[in-house]
C-alpha positions in Angstrom: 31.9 20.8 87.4 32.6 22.8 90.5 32.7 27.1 90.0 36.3 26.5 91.0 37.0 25.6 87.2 36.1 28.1 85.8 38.6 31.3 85.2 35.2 33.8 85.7 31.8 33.4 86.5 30.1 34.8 83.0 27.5 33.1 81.5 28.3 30.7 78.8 25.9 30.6 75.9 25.3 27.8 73.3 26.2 28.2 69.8 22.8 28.4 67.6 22.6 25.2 65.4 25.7 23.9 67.4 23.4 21.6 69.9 20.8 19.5 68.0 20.3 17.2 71.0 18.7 20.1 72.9 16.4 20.8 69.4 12.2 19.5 70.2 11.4 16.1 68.4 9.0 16.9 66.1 6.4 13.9 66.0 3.6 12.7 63.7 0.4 13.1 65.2 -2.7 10.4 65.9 -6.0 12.7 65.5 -8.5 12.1 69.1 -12.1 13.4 68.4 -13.6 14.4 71.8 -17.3 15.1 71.4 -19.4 16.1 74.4 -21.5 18.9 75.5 -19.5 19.6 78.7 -16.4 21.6 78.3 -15.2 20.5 81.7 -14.5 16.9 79.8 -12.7 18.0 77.0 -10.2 20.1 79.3 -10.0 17.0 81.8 -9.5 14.3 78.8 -6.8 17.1 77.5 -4.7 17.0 80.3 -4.8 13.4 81.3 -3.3 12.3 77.7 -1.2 15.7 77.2 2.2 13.7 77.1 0.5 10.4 75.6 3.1 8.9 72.6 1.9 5.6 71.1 4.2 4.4 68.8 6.0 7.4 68.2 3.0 9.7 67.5 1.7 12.5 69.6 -2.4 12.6 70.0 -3.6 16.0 68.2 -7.0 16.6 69.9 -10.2 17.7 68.0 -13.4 19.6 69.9 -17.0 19.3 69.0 -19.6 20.2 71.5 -22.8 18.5 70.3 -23.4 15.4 67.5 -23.8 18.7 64.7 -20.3 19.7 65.2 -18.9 16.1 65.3 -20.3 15.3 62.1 -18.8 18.3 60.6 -15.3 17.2 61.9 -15.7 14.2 60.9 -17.0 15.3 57.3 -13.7 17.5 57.3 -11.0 14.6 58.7 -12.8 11.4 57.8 -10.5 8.2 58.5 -7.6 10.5 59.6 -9.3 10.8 62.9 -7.9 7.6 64.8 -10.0 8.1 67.7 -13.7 9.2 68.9 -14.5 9.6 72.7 -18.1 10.0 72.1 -21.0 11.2 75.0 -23.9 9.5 74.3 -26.4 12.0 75.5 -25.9 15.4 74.4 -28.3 17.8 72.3 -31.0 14.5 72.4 -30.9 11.5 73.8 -29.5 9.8 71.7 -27.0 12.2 69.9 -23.8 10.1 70.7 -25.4 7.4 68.3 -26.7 8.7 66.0 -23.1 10.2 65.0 -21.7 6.5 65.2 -24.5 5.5 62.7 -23.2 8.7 60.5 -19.9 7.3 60.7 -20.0 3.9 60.1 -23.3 4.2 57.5 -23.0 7.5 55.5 -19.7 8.0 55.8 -19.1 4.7 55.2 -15.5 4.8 57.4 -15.2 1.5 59.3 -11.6 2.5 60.3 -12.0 5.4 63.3 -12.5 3.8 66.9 -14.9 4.7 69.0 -15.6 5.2 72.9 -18.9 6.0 74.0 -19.2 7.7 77.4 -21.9 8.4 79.2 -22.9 10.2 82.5 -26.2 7.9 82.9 -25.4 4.7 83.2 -27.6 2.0 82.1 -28.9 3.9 79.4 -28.6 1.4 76.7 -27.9 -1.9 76.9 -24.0 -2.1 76.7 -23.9 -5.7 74.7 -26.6 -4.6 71.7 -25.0 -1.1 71.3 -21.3 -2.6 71.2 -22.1 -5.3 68.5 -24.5 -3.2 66.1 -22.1 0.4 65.6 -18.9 -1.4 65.9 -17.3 0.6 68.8 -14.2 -0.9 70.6 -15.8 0.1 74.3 -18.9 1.8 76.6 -17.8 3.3 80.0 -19.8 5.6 82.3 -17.5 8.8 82.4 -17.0 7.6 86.3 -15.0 4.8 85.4 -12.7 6.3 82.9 -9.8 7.3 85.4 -6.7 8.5 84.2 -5.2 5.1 84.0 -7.9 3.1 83.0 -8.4 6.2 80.1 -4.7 5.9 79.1 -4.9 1.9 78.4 -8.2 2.5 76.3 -6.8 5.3 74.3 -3.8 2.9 73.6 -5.8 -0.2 73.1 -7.8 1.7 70.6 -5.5 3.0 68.6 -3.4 0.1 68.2 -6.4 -1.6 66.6 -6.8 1.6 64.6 -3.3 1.0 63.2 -4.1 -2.6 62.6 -7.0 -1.8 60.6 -5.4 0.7 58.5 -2.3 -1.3 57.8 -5.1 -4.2 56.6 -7.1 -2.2 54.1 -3.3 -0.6 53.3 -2.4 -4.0 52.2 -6.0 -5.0 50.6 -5.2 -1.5 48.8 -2.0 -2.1 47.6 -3.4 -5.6 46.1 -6.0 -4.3 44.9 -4.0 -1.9 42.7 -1.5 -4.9 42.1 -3.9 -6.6 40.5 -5.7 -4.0 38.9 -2.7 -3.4 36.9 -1.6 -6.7 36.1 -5.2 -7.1 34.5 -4.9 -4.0 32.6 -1.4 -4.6 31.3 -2.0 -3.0 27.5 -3.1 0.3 29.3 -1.1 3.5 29.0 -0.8 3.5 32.6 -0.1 0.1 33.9 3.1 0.4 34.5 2.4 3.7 36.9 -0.4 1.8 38.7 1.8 -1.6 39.5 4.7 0.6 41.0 2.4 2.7 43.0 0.7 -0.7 44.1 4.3 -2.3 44.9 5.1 1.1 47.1 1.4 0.8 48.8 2.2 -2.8 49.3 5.7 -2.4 51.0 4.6 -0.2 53.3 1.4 -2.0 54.4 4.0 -5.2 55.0 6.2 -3.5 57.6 3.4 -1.0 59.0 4.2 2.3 57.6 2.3 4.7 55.4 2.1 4.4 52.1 5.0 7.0 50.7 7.5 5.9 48.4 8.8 5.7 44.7 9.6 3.1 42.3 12.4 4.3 39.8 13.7 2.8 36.6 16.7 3.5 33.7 14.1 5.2 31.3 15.4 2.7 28.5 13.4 0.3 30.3 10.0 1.2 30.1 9.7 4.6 29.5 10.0 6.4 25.4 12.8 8.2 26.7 15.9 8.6 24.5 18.4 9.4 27.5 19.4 6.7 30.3 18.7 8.9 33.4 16.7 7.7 36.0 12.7 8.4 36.0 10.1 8.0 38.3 8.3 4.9 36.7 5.1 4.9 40.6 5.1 6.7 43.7 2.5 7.1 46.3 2.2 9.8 48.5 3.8 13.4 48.8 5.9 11.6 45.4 3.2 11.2 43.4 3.7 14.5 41.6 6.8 13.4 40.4 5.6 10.0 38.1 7.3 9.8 34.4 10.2 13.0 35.7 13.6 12.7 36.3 14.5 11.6 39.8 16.4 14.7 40.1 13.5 16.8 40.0 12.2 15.9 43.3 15.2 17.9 44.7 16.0 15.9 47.2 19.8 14.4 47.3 19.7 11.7 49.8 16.9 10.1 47.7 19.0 10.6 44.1 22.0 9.4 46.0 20.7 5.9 47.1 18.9 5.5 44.2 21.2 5.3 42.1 23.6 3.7 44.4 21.1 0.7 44.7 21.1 0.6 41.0 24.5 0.3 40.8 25.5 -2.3 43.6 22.3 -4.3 42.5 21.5 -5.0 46.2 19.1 -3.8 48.7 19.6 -0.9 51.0 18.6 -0.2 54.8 18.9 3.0 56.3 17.8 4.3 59.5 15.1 6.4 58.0 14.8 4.5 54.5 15.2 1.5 52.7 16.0 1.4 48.8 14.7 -2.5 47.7 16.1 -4.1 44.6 14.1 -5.3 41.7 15.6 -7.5 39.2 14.3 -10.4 36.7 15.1 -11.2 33.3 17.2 -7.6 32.8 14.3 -5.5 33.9 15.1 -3.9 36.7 14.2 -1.0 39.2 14.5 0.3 42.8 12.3 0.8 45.5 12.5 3.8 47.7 10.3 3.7 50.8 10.6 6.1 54.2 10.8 4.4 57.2 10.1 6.3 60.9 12.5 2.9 62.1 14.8 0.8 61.4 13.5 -2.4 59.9 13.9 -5.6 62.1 15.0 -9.1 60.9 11.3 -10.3 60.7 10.4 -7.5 58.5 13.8 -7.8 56.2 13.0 -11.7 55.5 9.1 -10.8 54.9 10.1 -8.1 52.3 12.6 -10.5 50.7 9.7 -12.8 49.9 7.4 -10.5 48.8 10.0 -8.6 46.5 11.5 -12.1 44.7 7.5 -12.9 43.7 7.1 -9.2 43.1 9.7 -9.3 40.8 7.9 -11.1 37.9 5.1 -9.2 37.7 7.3 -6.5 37.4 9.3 -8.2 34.3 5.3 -8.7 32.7 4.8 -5.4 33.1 7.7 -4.2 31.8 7.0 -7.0 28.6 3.9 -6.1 28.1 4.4 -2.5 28.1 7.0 -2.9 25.6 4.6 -5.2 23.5 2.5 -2.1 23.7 4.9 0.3 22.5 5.6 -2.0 19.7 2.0 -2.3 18.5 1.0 1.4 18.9 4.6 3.6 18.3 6.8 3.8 15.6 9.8 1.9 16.4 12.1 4.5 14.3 11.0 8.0 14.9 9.2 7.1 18.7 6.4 8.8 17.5 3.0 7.3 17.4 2.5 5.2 14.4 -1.4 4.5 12.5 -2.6 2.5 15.0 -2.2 4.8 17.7 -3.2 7.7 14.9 -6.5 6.3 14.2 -6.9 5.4 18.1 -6.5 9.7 18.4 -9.3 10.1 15.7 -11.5 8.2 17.4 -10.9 10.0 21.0 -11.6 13.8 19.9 -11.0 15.0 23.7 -7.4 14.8 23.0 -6.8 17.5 20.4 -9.8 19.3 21.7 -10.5 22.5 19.2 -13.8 22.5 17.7 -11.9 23.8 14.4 -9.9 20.7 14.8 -7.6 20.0 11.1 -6.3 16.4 10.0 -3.4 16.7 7.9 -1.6 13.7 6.0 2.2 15.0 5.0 3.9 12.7 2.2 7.5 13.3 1.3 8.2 13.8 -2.6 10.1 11.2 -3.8 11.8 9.2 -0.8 12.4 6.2 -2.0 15.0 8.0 -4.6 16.5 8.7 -1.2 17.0 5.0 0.2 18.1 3.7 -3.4 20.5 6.2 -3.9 22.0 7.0 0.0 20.7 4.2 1.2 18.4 2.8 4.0 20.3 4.3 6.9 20.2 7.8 5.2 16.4 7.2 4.4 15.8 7.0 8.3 18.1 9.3 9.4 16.2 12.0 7.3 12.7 10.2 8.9 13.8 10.8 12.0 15.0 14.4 11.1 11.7 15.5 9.8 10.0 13.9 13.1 12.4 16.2 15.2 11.4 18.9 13.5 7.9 18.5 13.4 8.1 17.6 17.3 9.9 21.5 17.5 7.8 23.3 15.2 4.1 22.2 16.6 3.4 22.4 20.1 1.6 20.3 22.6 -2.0 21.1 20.9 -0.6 19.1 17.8 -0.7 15.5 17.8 1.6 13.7 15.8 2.2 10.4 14.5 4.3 8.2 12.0 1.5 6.7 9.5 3.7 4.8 7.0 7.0 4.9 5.5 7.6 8.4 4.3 4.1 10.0 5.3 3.7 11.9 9.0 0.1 12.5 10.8 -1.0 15.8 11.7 -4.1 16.5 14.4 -4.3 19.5 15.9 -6.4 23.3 15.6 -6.7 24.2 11.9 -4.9 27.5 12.9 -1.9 25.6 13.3 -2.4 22.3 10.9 -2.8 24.3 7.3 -1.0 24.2 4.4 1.3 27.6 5.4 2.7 26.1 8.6 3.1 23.0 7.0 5.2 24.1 3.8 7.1 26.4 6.6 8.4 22.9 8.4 10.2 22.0 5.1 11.4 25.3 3.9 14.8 24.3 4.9 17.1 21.5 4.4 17.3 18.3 6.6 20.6 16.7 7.6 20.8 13.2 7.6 24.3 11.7 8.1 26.7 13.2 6.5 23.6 14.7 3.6 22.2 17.7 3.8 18.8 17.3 1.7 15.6 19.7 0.6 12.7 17.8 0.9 9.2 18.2 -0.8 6.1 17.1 0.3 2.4 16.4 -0.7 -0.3 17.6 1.7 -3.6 16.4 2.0 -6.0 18.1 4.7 -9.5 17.5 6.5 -11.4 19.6 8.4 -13.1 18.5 11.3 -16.7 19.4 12.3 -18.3 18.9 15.5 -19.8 16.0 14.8 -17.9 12.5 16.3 -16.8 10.4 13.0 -14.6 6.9 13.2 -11.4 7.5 13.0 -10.6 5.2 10.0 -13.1 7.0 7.9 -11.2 10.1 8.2 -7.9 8.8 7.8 -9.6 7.6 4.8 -10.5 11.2 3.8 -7.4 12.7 4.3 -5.5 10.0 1.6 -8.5 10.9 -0.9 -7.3 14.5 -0.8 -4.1 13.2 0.1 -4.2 11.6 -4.3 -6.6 14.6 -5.0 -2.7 16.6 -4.1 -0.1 14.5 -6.2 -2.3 15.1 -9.1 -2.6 19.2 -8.4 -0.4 20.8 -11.3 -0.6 24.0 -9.3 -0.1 23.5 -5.3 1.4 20.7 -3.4 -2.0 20.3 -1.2 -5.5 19.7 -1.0 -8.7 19.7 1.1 -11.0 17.0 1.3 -14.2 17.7 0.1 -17.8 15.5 0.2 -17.5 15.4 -3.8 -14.3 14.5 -3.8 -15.7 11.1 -1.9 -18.9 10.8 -3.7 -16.3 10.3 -7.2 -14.6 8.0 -5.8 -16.9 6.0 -4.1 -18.8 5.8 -7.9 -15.5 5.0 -8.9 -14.8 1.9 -6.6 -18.5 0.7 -7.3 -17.8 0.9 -11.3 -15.3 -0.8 -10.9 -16.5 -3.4 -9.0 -19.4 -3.7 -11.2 -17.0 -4.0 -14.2 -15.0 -6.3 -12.6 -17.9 -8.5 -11.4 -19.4 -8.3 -15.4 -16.6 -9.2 -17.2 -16.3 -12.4 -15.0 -20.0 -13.3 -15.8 -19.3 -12.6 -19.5 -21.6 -9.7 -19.8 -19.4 -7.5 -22.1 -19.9 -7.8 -25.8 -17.5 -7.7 -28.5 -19.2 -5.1 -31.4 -17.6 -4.7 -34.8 -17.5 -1.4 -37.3 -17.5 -1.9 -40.9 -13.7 -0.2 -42.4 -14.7 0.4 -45.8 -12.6 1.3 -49.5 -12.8 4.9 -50.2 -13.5 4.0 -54.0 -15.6 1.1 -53.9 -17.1 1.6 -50.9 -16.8 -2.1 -49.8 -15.9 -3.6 -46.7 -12.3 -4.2 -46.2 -12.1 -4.9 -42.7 -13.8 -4.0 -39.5 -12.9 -2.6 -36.0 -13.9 -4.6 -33.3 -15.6 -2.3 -30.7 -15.8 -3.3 -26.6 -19.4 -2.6 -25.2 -20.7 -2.9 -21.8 -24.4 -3.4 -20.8 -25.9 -0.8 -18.2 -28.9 -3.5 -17.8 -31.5 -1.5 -18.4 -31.3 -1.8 -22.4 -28.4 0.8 -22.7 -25.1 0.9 -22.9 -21.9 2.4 -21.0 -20.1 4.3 -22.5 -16.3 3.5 -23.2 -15.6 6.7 -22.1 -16.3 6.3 -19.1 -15.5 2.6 -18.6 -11.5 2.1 -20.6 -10.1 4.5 -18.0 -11.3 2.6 -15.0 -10.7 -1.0 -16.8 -7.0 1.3 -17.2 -7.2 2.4 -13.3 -8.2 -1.2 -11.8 -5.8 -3.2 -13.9 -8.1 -5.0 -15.5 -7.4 -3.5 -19.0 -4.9 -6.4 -19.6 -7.2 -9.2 -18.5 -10.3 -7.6 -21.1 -8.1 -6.7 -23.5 -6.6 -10.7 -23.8 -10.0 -11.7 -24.2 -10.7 -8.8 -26.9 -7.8 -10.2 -28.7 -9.2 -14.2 -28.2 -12.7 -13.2 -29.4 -11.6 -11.3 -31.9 -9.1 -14.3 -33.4 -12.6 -16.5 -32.9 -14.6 -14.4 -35.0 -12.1 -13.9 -37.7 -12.2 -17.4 -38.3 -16.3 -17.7 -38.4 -15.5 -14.9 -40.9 -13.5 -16.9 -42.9 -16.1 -20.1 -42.6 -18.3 -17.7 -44.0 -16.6 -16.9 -47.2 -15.0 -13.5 -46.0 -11.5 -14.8 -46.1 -9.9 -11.4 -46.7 -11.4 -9.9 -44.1 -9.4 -8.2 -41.4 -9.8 -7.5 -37.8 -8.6 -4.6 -36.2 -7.9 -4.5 -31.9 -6.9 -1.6 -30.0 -3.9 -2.3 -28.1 -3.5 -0.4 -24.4 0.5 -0.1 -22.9 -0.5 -1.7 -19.9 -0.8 -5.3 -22.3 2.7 -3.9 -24.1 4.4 -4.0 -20.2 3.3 -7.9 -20.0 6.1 -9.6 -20.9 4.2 -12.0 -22.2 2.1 -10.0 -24.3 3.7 -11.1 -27.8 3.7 -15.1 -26.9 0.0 -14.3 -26.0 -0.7 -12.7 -29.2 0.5 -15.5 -31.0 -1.2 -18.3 -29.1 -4.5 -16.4 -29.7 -3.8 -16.9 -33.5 -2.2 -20.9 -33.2 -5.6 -21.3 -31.0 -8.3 -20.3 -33.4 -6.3 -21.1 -36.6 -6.2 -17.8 -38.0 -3.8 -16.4 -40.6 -1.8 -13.4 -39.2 -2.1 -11.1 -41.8 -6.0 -10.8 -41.2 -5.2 -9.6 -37.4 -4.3 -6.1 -37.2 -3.1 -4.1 -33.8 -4.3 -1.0 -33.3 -2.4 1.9 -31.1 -2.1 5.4 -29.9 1.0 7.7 -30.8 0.3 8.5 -26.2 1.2 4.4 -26.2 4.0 4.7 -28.4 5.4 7.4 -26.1 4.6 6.6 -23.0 6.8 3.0 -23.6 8.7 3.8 -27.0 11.4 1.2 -26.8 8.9 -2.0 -25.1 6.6 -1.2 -27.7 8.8 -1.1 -30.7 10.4 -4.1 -30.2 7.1 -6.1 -29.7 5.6 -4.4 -32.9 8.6 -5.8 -34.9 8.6 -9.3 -33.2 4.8 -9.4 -34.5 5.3 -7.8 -38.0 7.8 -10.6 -38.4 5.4 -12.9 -37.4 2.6 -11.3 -40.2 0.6 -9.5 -37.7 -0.5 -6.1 -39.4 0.3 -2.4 -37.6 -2.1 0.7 -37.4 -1.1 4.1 -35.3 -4.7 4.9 -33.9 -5.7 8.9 -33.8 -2.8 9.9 -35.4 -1.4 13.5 -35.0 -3.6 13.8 -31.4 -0.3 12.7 -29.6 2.4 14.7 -30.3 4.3 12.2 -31.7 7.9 12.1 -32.1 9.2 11.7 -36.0 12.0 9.6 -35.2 9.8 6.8 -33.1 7.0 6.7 -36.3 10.1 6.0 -38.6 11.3 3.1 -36.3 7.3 1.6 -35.9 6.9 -1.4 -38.6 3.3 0.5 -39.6 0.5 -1.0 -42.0 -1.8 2.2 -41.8 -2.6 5.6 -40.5 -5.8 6.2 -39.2 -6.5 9.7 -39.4 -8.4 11.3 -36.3 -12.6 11.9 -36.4 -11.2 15.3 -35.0 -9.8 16.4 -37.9 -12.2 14.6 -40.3 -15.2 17.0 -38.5 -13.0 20.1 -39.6 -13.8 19.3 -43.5 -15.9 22.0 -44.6 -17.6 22.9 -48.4 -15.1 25.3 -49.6 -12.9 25.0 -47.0 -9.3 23.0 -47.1 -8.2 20.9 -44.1 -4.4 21.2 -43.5 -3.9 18.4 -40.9 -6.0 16.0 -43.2 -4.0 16.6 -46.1 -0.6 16.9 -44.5 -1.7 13.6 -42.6 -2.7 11.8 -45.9 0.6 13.1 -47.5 3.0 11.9 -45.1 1.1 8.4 -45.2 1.8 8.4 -48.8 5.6 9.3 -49.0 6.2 6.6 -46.0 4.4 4.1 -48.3 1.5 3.5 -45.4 -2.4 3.5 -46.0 -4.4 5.9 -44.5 -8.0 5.6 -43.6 -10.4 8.2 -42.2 -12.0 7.9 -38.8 -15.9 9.5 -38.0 -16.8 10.3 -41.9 -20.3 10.8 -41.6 -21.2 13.5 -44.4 -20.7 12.8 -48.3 -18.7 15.6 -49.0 -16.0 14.6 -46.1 -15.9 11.1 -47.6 -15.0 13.1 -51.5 -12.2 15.5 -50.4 -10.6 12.3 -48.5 -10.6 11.0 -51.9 -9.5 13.9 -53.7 -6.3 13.3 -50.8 -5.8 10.5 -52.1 -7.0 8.6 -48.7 -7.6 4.8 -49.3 -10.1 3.7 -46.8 -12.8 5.1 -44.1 -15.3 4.0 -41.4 -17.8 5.8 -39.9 -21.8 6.4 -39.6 -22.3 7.5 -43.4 -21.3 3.5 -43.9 -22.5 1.5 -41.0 -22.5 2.1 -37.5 -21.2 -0.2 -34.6 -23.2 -3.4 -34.9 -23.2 -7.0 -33.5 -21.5 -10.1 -34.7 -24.7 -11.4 -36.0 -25.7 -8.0 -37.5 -22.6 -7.7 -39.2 -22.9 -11.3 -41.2 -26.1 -9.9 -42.4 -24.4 -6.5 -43.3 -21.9 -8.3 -45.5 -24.4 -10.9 -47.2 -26.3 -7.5 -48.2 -23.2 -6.1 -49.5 -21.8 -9.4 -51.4 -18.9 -10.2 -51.2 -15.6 -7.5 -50.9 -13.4 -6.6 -53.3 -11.0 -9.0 -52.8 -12.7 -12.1 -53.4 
């Protein structure tokens, strides 16, 4: 343009920002180490490859001035240094190698070229020193001209790059595999991304910086559908399991998504966004790029990606398998797998003071049989929610069952107080709002390591301790508290194992007439061998036969044995003779308790009358109507009724008028309270009201002469107890009634 077009001659400035042609490139760098002890060289080597750019990199010079310094540099830089012009003779005379046999020995860094130079030639042999330290060439400093300096500076770094890119691809396997043989880790699926971003890059010769991004319903416990970061590798690494939007960077969100929505790959100038697809599970691949990617590079990544591809859909299967074996499909939370898995790894709830809690809610199946099931989980996951809010990070928590939530975390925090808080308030579930109760059971944690199962198991004993506290809703676990119920389990156990062997023995009591004092009938009497001469006592041994179950299965072969000795009885000339058998509710709930009864009688031939069925007023109310109408099935049938301990049980009036009762036994309780001189109101009303409902009565635990008179005076009709006979064997009881003669009856 000549002056003559322009209207003045001012100067014209350029708008800022307005010219970004006229902007500096800014480059990525190659690191050159130049190590020698003559600072002429490193200002001559300086200037020679100022403007040096191999493939579009600058060189970024390092300085060291003897084989000290150079080790220190390379200490600091390691494989980032692409480049090592090394003198061989600086401090000693052999300085220059003994910082290649740092390098490639200590260091252990086979990727750095190295030059040696040297200003005596024929110093070392050229051939032995090239091929033992593994250096690309060996000039005098004479022969390095600026030309001949350029094309081994380029040669060298080229093979630099080609070294990297290989043990960038060997590294990228590497973690490939790694991840495909550790599938059912927690972090498999963040080491087979970050190996498939390693592995792109090392295919097309670029570093290793990238993402792999997925909907979270994929493989991440993630309740939204945003995109997260599933692997990365380099500056993204930061960013793995986050939204993609927290990396703050549009251009990236933008074609992310926009691959994820077109379903196809994407090549930019300065990125490409790969697709990843098979059987549903599917993710992109966002990976810089300093170029655009040629046709060679396009088809090679096409290959890799559709093989890729599976392993990705395996990782994404077995990931969910995971999920499915160790979280709670409902509330997302962890569920007892994954609970007892915490136990075992104390380092991740941490405190010393460290508190197990076990939280059952009261009554919830009330919940799904009356709302239903979908109002039953909406209220799980409800009380999850709130949990999640109300305890922080240091609180583990977990989904152990049904209706009962984990707790692990710093007894400050897991104790009954905070607990109870959670559940102060009301839970909405659907279109319920409902209070909720819950059972606690707590156990501290010492320093010592224990298995996780065993204090899981802990926790449920105090957990049962709880539901049977009258006066709080929670309990700690305490050593005792085990040591019962350990003696508990083995009892039973033993019980169980003794009945099957037949060990238990069927004793009899002598039931006696108040008048005559003969025998009338007797009570048979369950006894279990200690085996060491003594005996357990059934105390101790009815409520865990009650506990176990196994009261139904002893008390069917009470009932048998006792049939089969009323009819060796009646061989033996007793033929009046009745047998009385207590009668637990648990035998009442089998439904076919009275079909039992009277196949024990059609089996041994015995005559009904002679069998009599003892029971508690607490059976009577625990079951009224069940037991009532079996009572009267049997009375038809000629089996005789007794009410055992009666007036212990707070018996209702109405229920003893509907039994079809034989006899009243009165308690050894109130028989003790018969004193000379004194009168015993319970006694007498006892004896009375068995009179006016036309029932026989018969004392229990008479053991003195004068209680046996004043239950005469009452007007009682029978009694057993130690002032007639004690408990005694079959055997000892046919010699008993031979001393005796025969009763009263005959």
């Amino acid at each position: 343009m000549s002056p003559a077009d322009y209207e003045n001659d001012e100067l014209v400035f350029l708008d800022e920002d307005s010219h970004p042609e006229l902007e500096p490139q800014i480059y990525k760098i190659w690191n050159i180490l130049i190590v020698d002890d003559d600072e002429e060289i490193h200002t001559v080597t300086r200037l020679a490859l100022a403007d040096l750019i191999v493939n579009d990199r600058k060189l970024n010079f390092l300085h060291a001035y003897s084989g000290a310094q150079a080790k220190t540099v390379l200490q600091e830089y390691g494989r980032d240094i692409a480049m090592i012009l090394l003198d061989v003779v600086m401090e000693t005379d052999d300085a220059g190698l003994t910082v290649v046999k740092y390098l490639r020995e200590v260091l252990d860094l086979t990727e750095p070229r190295i030059v040696l130079r040297t200003g005596q030639p024929g110093y070392a042999p050229e051939e032995d020193i090239i091929k033992t330290y593994d250096i690309n060439d060996y000039k005098t400093k004479t022969e390095l001209t600026r030309s001949k300096l350029l094309t081994t500076v380029i040669s060298s770094i080229r093979s630099y790059q080609q070294i990297i890119t290989i043990n960038q691809s060997r590294l990228g396997l590497q973690k490939i595999i790694a991840s495909a043989a550790n599938l059912l880790e927690e972090h498999s699926v963040k080491g087979f991304c970050e190996g498939v971003v390693t592995q792109i890059s090392s295919l097309i010769g670029l570093d290793a910086e990238g993402l792999v991004c997925a909907r979270a319903g994929t493989v991440l416990d993630r309740e939204d559908d945003g995109v997260y970061v599933l692997g990365a590798a380099g500056d993204f690494a930061s960013y793995i399991n986050e939204r993609i939007e927290n990396i703050h960077n549009d251009t990236i969100v933008e074609n992310i998504n926009r691959c994820l929505r077109l379903k196809r790959h994407i090549f930019e100038t300065d990125c490409s966004i790969l697709y990843l697809n098979s059987s549903g599970f599917e993710a992109a691949v966002f990976v810089n790029m300093s170029r655009e990617l040629c046709t060679i590079d396009r088809q090679l990544l096409e290959v890799f990606l559709s093989s890729i591809s599976v392993g990705y859909e395996n990782v994404n299967l077995f990931h969910e398998l995971r999920n499915a074996a160790f979280r709670d499909w409902l509330t997302r939370l962890p569920n007892r797998n994954e609970f007892i898995n915490m136990l075992d790894r104390p380092f991740l709830y941490g405190a010393d003071d460290a508190c197990v809690a076990v939280v059952d809610i009261n009554h919830f199946s009330d919940i799904n049989d009356g709302l239903g099931q979908d109002a039953g989980n909406e209220l799980l996951k409800a009380v999850a929610k709130r949990l999640e809010a109300s305890f922080g990070e240091s609180v583990k928590k977990s989904r152990i069952s049904g209706d009962m939530f984990g707790l692990i975390g710093p007894a400050s925090v897991v104790n009954p107080e905070s607990i109870n808080q959670v559940f102060q308030s009301s839970f909405r579930a659907g279109d319920h709002t409902l209070p909720v109760n819950v059972t606690i059971g707590l156990c501290r944690l010492g320093k010592e390591r224990k298995i996780g199962l065993e204090i899981l198991k802990r926790t449920n004993i105090a957990l049962n301790r709880a539901k049977k506290n009258i006066s709080d809703n929670f309990e700690y676990f305490a050593p005792e508290i085990e040591e019962k119920t350990t003696w508990q389990l083995n009892m039973i156990r033993r019980l169980r194992n003794d009945f099957a062997d037949r060990k238990l023995q069927l004793w009899f009591q002598p039931q006696v007439d108040l008048v005559t004092e003969q025998v009338v009938g007797v009570e048979g009497l369950l006894r279990w061998p200690d085996g060491d001469g003594g005996y357990i006592s059934p105390a101790v041994f009815i409520p865990l036969a009650e506990y176990s179950g196994l009261i139904v299965d002893i008390g069917q072969w009470v009932l048998e044995e006792s049939c089969r000795r009323i009819q060796q009885i009646k061989q033996n000339g007793y033929e009046e003779l009745r047998v009385a058998v207590n009668i637990s509710i648990p035998q009442f709930r089998d439904r076919c308790f009275v079909q039992k009864v009277k196949d024990a009688l059609r089996n041994f031939d015995c005559q009904p009358s002679r069998l009599e069925l003892e029971i508690t007023e607490s059976v009577v109310m625990d079951e009224p109507q069940i037991v009532i109408d079996a009572l009267r099935t049997l009375k038809d049938h000629g089996v005789a009724i007794a009410i055992d301990d009666f007036g212990t049980g707070f018996s209702s009036m109405s229920y003893l008028q509907k039994l079809p009762l034989d006899r009243l036994k009165v308690d050894r309780s109130f028989v003790s309270d018969i004193k000379p001189g004194k009168s015993a109101v319970i006694v007498e009303t006892i004896v009375t009201l068995g009179n006016k409902l036309g029932l026989s009565t018969i004392a229990e635990g008479v053991e003195k002469r004068e209680q046996a008179s004043y239950m005469i005076k009452l007007g009682c009709d029978e009694a057993q107890g130690y002032l007639f006979a004690k408990p005694m064997p079959f055997d000892e009881l046919m010699v008993l009634l031979e001393e005796k003669g025969k009763t009263v009856n005959e």
